[in-house]
N, C-alpha and C positions, 0 to 999 in steps of 0.2 A: 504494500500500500504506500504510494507516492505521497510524504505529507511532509508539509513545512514542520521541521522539528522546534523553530524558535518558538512561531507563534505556540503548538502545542505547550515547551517548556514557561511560556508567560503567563498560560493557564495556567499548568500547575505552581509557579510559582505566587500566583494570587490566592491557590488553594490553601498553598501553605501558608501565608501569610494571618489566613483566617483563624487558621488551628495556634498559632505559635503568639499571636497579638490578642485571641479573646482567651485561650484557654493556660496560655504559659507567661502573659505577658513580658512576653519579649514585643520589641517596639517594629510597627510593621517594615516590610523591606529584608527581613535577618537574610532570606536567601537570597536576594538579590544582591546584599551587601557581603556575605558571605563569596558568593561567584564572583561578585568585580576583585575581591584582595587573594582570592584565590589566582587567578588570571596571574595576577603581576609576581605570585611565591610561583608556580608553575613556571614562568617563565626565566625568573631571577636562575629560577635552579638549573637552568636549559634547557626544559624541555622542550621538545620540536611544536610548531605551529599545530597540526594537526592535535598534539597531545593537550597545549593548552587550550587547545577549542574544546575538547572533551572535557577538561579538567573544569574549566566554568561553566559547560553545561551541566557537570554532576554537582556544581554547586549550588544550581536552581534545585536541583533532584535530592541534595542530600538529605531535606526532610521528610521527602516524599511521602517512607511507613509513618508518619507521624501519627496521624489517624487511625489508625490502624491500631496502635500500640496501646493513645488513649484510650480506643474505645475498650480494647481488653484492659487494660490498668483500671479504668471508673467503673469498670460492670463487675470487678471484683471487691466486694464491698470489704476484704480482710487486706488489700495490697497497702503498701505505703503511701501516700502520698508524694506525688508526683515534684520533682527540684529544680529549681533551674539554678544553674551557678550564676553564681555573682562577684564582683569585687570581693565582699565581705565575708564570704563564706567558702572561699577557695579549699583552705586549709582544712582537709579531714572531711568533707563533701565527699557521699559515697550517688553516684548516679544511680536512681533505681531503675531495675529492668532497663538498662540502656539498651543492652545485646540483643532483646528481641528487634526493638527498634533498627538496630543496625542490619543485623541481619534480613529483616525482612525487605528494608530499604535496599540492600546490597541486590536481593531478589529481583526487585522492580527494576532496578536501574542495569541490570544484567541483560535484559529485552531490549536494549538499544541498542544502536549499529556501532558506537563507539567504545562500548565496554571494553574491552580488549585491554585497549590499552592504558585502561585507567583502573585494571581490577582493584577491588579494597577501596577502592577511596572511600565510598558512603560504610560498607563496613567496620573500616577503623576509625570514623570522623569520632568515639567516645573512647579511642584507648590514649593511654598516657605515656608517656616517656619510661617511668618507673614500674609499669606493669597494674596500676591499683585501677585501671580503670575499664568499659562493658563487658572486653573479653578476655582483660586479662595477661593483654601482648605488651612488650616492651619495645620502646624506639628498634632497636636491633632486631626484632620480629614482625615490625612491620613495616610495612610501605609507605614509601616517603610520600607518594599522593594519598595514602590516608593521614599521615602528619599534618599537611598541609591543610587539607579538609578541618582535622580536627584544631590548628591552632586559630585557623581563619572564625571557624565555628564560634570557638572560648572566648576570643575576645570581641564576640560583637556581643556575646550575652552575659559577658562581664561585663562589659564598661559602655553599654548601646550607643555605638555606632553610628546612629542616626542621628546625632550632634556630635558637632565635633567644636574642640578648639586645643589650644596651643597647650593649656595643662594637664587635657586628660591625652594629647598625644605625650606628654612628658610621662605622665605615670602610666600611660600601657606600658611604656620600653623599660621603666624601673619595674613594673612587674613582669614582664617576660624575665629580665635579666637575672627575678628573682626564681624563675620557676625552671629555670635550667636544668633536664636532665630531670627534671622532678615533675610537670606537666607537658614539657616539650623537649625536645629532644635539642643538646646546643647549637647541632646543624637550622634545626627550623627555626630557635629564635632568634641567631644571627641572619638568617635570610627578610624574617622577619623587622627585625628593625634597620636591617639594612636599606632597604627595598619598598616598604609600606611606610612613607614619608608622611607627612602632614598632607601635603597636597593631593594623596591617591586619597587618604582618608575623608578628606575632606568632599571628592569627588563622587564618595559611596554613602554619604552622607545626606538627607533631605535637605533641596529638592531634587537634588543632583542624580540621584542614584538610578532612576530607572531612566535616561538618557546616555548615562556612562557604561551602563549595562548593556544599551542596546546598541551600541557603539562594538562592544566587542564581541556581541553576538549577532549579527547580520541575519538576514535569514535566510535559511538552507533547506534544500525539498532532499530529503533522503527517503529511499524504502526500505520502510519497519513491517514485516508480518502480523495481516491483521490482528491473529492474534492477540500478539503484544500489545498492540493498541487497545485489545481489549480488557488485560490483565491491568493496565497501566490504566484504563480509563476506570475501573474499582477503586481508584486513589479517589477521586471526584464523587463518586457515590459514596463513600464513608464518611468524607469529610461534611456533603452537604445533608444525609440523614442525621448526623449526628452534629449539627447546626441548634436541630431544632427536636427536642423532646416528642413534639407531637409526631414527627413523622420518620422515626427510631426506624424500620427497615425501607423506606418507602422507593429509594431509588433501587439499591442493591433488583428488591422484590419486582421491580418493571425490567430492569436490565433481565433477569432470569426469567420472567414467563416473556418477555420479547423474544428470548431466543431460543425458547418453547413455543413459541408459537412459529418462527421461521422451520424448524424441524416437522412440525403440524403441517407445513405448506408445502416438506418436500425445498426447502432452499438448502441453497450450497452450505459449506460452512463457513465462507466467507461473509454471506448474504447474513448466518445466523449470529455474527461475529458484529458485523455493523448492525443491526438488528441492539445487542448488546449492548454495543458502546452506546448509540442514544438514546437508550433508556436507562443508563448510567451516568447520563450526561444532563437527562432531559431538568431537572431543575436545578443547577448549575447556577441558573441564575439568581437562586434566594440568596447566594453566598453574599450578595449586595444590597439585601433588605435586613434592617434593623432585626435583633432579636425579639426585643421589645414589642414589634409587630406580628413577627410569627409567634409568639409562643402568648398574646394575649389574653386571658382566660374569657373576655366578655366579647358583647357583640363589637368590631371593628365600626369607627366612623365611616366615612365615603370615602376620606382624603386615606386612611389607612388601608381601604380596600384595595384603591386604587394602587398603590402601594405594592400590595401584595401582589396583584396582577403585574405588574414591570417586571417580576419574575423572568414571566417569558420571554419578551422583552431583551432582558438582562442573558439569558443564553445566546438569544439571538447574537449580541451584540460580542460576546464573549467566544463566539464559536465561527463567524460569518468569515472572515478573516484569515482562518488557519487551514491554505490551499491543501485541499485532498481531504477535508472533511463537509465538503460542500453539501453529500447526499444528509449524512448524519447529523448535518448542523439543523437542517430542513426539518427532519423528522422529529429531531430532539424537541424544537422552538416552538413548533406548530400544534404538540398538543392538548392546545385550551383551545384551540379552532372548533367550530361545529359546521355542521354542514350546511346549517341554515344561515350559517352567516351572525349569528350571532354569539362568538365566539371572540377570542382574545389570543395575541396580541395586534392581526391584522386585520381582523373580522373576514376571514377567507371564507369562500361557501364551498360546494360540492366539488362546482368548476375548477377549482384551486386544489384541490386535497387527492392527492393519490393512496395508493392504499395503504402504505406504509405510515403514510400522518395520520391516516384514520386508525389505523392498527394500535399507535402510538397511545392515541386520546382516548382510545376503548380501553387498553389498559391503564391507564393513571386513575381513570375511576373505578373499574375492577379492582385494582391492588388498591386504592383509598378505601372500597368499601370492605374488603376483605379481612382486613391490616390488623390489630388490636391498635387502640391511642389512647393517653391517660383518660379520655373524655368519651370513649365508647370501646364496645366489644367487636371482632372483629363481623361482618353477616355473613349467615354460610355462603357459600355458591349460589344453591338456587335462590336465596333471597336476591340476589347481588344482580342476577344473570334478569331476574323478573322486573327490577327495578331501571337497570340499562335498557331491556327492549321496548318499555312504556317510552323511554328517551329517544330511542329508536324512530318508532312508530310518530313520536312529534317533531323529526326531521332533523334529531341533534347529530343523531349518530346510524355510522353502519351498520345497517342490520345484518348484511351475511357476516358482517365479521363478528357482531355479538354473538350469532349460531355458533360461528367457528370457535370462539372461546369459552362457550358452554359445554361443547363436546370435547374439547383440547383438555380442559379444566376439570371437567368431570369424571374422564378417562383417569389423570393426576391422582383425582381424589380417591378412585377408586383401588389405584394402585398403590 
């Protein structure tokens, strides 16, 4: 599959952004400002043009399992409580559960065409110089592109990064100097203050950062295996179900009966693979609506409704862009559309809608009515199935495809 990797990786790095500024308060940007100081230690070190174009890519990526990791970390009500380092708490700060995090990051970011040459980077971005850190490796056991990762990583969520001036670039260099061999290995913190001057920091810095960013990521059309895209595109569904309390499996659950129901129709695996991805995609867009609004307990104003509908909107605008997902942007965006036209975000009617946007929209209310949410029980099938063909029948929606997801669904149930 032919796709612009940038635009992809400025998706994800806005996904991360969400996870790491509401739930870890780190200050927004960490990966992008992470990938710009990574670029310039990559390079300092020599590595070839092609390795530091990987190497700042895997810096947009290196939080990628982030989501992932929370979601297991908060649904285990006996784990620790989750850390971020900081200045003040360097010393004797044990990371919890990093190594799943890494490792699973390490997973995702192994599905791209440039892993090769960057093995470990996302993997050791938690291990330490001295060995006390996710998995346990010492500088000498690991790879200097996960050093890199990892020193770039510490000191943006030490000393955030996203202000800069002239004392706190004075005291990162007195504490790198201090953690020699004890959080960084002497090679990386000499490259380190050698290299990452006031004025790159300054450049990685608000407003700067996503300019400087995109300066040394141009964008590039590589082929990634559907597939991957689609493994990669489950970053997106976990981060945006777990936005919001109320809709706990809700994307995951359309990405999976999307590509049960392309298997239903006899399509490729490709077809059931983008099928996937945009319904792991398809609201995408909440990541841009206040919490505040989605998790409301009462009736929404107008102005909030409205609100919530930009949603779709909000994929549109976030997916339109990233050459070689043109089909999947469509299907993702389109489904609050109805066939009468009285639908959202375009008000598209029957004329407009192929089957696949229809398929889309049948499922986001199938899986809504289906779902359990703090505010209801999930309805069975035939409830679910009786309540869509009334919709049907008043011109909202397709009716052979409701059949098709009565008999696809109730086949499921059965088995």
């Amino acid at each position: 599959m032919l796709i612009n990797i940038t635009g992809f990786l400025n998706v994800v790095s806005l996904a991360s952004d969400y996870v790491e500024a509401d739930l870890l308060s780190i200050e927004q940007n960490h990966v992008k400002r992470v990938a710009i100081i990574v670029n310039r230690l990559a390079a300092a070190a020599g590595m070839d043009e092609d390795t530091v174009y990987a190497m700042t890519q895997a810096g947009v990526l290196h939080d990628c399992a982030l989501a992932e990791y929370i979601h297991d970390e908060l649904s285990d009500e006996t784990a620790e409580p989750l850390l971020v380092v900081s200045a003040e708490c360097i010393d004797g700060h044990r990371e919890v559960n990093m190594a799943d995090h890494c490792i699973a990051g390490e997973r995702m970011v192994s599905k791209l065409p440039f892993y090769d040459i960057i093995r470990g980077a996302v993997l050791h971005h938690h291990d330490r110089a001295n060995g006390s850190g996710a998995l346990g490796k010492t500088a000498a056991e690991t790879p200097l592109c996960g050093q890199l990762m990892h020193i770039a990583d510490r000191v943006d969520a030490a000393f955030d990064l996203s202000r800069m001036d002239r004392q706190k670039h004075a005291d990162i260099v007195t504490w790198l100097r201090s953690q020699s061999d004890i959080m960084f290995s002497e090679e990386c913190c000499r490259l380190f203050i050698d290299n990452v001057d006031y004025e790159l920091l300054c450049s990685a810095a608000e407003p700067h950062c996503v300019a400087t960013l995109d300066e040394l990521l141009p964008d590039r059309i590589v082929d990634i295996p559907t597939a991957a895209i689609r493994e990669l595109s489950t970053i997106f569904a976990d981060i945006t179900d777990y936005k919001s309390r109320f809709t706990s499996r809700h994307s995951i659950g359309i990405a999976e009966k999307a590509a049960r129901m392309g298997a239903y129709y006899g399509y490729s695996a490709e077809m059931r693979d983008k099928l996937y991805i945009a319904g792991a995609l398809h609201d995408i867009g909440k990541l841009l609506i206040s919490n505040d609004i989605l998790e409301k307990p009462g009736r929404l104003t107008d102005d909030e409704y409205q609100e919530i509908t930009n949603h779709a909107i909000g994929t549109w605008m976030l997916l339109k862009d990233i050459e070689g997902l043109d089909e999947i942007c469509r299907w993702a965006s389109l489904h609050h559309e109805k066939l009468d036209g009285s639908g959202y975000p375009f008000g598209y009617s029957s004329k407009d809608l192929g089957k696949e946007e229809r398929l889309l929209a049948c499922l986001d209310i199938y899986q809504a009515l289906t779902e359990d949410r703090p505010y209801k029980n999930a309805m069975p099938h035939d409830n679910a199935v009786a309540l869509m063909r009334g919709m049907g029948k008043r011109g909202k929606l397709d009716e052979d495809i409701i059949d098709d997801i009565a008999d696809c669904f109730a086949i499921a149930e059965q088995s």
